[in-house]
C-alpha positions in Angstrom: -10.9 -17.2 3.4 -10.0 -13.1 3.1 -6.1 -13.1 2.6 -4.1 -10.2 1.6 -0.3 -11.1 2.0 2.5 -7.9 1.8 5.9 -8.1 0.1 8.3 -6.4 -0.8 9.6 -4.3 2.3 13.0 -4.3 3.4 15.8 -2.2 4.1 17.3 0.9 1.8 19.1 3.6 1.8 18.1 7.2 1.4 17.3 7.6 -2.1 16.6 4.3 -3.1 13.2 2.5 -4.3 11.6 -0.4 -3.1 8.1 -1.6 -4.4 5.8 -3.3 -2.5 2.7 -5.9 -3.7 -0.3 -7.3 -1.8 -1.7 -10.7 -3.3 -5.6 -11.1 -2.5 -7.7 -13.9 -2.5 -10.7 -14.8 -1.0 -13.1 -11.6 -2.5 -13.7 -9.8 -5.6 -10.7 -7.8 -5.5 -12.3 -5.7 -8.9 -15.1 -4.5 -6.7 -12.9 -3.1 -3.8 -10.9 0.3 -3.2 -7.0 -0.7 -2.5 -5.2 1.4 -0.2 -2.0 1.4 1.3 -1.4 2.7 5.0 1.7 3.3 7.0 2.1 3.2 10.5 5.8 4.9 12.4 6.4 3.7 15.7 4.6 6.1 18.0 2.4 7.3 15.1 -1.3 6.7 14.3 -1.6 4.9 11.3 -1.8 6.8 8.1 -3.4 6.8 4.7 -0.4 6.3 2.1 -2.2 6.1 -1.2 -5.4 4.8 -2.8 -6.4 3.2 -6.3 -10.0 3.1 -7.4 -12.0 -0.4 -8.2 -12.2 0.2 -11.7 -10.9 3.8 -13.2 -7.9 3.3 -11.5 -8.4 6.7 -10.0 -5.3 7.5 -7.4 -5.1 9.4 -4.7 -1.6 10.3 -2.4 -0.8 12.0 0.7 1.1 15.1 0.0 4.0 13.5 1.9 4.6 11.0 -0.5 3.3 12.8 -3.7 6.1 12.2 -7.0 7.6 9.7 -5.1 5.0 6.7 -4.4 3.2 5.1 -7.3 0.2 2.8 -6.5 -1.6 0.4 -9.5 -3.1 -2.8 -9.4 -3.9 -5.5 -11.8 -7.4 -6.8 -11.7 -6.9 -9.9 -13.2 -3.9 -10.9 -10.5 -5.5 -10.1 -7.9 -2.7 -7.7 -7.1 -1.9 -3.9 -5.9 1.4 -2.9 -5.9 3.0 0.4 -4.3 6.3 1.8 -6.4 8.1 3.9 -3.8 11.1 6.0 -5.2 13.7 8.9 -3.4 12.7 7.2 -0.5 13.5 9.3 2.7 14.2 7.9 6.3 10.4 9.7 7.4 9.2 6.9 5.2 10.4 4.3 7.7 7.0 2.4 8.7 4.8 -0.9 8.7 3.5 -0.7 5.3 0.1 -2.2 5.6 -2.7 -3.5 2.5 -6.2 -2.1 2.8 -9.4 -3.7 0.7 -12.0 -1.1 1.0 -15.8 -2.2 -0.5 -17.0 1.3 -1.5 -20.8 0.4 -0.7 -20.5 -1.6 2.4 -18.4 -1.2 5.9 -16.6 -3.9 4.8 -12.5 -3.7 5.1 -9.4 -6.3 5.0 -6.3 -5.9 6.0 -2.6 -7.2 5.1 0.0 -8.2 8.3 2.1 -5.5 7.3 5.6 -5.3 5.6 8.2 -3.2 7.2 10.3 -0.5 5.2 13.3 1.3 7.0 15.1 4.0 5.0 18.6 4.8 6.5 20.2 8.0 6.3 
């Protein structure tokens, strides 16, 4: 059974930090793009940042670039998102994405919610 399970969200003040993880089980976790997505209320739902299977290649939305750190650890199973000056624009559902780079295959987290206060 696919599981990823979010953590870490809460509630901070304007420049504060908060770091989120997403524990996976249930597929090969080295084998899959991790991504995490955002989604404001009355917003679509938007790409945050991405970490490669293997390289560890990252990738960040200009919103959030020198701010938001994404890694993961392979052999925990784990993908973590380090988010620092945070502003209250970053107030969202912070969401887990498992992305198989040769299929159409995708999982998804239930979501963590981050509010940033002014």
């Amino acid at each position: 059974q696919v599981q990823l399970v979010e953590s870490g969200g809460g509630l901070v003040q304007s420049g504060g930090s908060l770091r989120l993880s997403c524990a996976a089980s249930g597929f090969t976790f080295s084998r899959y793009v991790m991504k995490w997505y955002r989604q404001a209320p009355g917003k679509e739902r938007e790409l945050v940042a991405s970490i490669t299977a293997t390289s560890g290649r990252t990738n960040y939305a200009d919103s959030v670039k020198g701010r938001f750190i994404i890694s993961r650890d392979n052999a925990e199973n784990t993908v973590h998102l380090q988010m620092n000056n945070l502003k209250p624009e970053d107030t969202a559902v912070y969401y887990c994405n498992a992305d198989n780079p040769f299929s159409t295959t995708k999982y998804w987290g239930q979501g963590t919610q981050v509010t940033v206060s002014s």
